[in-house]
C-alpha positions as a Markdown table, in Angstrom:
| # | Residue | x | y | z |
|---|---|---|---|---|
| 1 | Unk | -83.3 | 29.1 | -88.3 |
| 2 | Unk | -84.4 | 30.6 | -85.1 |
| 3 | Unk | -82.8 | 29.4 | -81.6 |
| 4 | Unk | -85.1 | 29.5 | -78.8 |
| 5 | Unk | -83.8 | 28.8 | -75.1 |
| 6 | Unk | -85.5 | 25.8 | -75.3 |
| 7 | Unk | -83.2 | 24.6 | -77.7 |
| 8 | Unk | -80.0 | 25.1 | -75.9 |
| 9 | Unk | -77.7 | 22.4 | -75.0 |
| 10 | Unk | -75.6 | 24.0 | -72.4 |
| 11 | Unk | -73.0 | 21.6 | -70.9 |
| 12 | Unk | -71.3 | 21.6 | -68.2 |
| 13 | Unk | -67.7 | 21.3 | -67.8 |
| 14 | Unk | -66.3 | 20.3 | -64.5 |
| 15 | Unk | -62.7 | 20.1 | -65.3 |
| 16 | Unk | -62.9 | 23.6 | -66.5 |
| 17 | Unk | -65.4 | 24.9 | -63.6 |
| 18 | Unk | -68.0 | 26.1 | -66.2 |
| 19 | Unk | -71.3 | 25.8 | -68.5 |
| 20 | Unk | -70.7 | 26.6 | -71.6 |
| 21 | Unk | -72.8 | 26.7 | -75.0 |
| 22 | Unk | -70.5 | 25.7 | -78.3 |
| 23 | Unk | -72.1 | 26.5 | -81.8 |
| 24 | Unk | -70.0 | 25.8 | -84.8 |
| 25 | Unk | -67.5 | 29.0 | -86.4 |
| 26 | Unk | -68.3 | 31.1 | -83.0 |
| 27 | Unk | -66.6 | 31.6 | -80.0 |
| 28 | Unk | -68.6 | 29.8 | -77.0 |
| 29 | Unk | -70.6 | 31.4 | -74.8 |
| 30 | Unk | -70.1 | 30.2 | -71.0 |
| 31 | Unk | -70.3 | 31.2 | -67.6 |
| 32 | Unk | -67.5 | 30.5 | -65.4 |
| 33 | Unk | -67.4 | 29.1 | -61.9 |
| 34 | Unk | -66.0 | 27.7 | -58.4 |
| 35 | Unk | -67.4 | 25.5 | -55.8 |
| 36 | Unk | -66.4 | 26.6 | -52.3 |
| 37 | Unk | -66.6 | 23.2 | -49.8 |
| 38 | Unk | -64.8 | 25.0 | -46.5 |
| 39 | Unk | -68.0 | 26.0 | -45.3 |
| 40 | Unk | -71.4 | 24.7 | -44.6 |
| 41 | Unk | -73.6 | 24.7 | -46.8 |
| 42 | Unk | -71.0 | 24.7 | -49.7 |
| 43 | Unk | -71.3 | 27.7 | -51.8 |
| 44 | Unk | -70.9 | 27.7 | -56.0 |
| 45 | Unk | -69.8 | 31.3 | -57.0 |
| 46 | Unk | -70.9 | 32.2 | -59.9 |
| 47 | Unk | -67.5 | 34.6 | -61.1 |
| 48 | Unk | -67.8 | 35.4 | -65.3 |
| 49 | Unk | -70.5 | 35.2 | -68.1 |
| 50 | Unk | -69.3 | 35.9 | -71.4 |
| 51 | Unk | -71.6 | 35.7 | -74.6 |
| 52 | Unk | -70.1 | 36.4 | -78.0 |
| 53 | Unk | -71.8 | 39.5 | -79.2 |
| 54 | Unk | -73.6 | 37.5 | -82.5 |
| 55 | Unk | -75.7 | 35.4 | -80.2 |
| 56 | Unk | -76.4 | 37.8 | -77.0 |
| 57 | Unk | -80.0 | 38.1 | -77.8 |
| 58 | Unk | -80.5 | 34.4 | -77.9 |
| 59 | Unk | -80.5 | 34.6 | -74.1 |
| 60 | Unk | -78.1 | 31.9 | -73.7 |
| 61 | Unk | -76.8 | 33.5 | -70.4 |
| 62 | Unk | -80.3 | 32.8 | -69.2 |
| 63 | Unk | -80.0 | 29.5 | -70.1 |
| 64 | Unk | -76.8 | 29.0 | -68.3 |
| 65 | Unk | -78.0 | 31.0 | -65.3 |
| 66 | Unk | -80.6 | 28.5 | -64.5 |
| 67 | Unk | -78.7 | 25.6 | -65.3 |
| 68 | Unk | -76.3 | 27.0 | -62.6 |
| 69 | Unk | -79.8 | 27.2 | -60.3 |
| 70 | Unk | -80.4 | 23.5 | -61.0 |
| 71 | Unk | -76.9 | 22.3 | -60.2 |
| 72 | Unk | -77.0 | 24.2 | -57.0 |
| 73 | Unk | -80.6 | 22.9 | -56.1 |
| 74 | Unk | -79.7 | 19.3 | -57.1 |
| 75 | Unk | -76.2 | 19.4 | -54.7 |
| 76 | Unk | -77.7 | 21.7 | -52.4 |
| 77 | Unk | -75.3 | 24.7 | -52.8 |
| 78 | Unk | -75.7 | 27.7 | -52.3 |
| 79 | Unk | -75.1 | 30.4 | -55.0 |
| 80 | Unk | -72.7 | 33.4 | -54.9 |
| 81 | Unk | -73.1 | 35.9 | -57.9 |
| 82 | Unk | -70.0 | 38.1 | -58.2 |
| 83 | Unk | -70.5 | 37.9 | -61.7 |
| 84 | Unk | -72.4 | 41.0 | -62.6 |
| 85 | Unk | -75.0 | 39.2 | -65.0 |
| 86 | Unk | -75.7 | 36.5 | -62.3 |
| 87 | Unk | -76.8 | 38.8 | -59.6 |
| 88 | Unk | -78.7 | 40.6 | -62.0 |
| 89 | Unk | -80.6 | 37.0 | -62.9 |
| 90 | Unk | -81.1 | 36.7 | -59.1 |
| 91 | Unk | -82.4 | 40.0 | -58.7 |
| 92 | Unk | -84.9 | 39.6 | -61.2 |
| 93 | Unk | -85.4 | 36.2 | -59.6 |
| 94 | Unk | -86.5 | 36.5 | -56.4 |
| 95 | Unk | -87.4 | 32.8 | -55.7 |
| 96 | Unk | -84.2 | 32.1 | -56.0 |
| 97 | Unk | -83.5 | 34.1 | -52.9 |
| 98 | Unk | -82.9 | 31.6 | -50.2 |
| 99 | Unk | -80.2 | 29.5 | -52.2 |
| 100 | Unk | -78.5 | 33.2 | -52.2 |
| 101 | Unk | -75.4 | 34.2 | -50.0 |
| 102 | Unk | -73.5 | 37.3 | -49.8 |
């Protein structure tokens, strides 16, 4: 069976500040955030990616990465990466660029 990104149901989990990807007998992939709301705009920081080594060519972390993009669009956030993998995503995503802070 081959999974495509398409594929992917990535969920998010508020209570646990994350998106995550579960597949059956594997540890779940997820990316691991907060939402900052003491400043204008309010930020979502994107802090930890980890993909189980069995499905990190899948590019699930891809899939969570814009999922994150969406949410921030759709509440108007702004993103902060100091998750390594993120501000790689945004750095090879440059028209994600103005939803971007420091």
């Amino acid at each position: 069976m081959e999974i495509t990104t398409d594929a992917l149901d990535i969920k998010q989990d508020t209570a646990r500040e994350m998106f995550r990807f579960d597949m059956k007998g594997i540890e779940g992939a997820y990316m691991k955030y907060a939402i900052h709301t003491e400043s204008t705009p309010n930020v979502l920081e994107i802090q930890k990616t980890h993909i189980p080594e069995v499905v990190g060519s899948v590019g699930i972390e891809d899939a969570m990465a814009m999922e994150a993009v969406r949410f921030a669009e759709k509440m108007e956030y702004k993103i902060k990466a100091t998750c390594p993998f993120m501000s790689g995503y945004l750095n090879r995503h440059p028209e994600f660029n103005s939803m971007r802070v420091k």
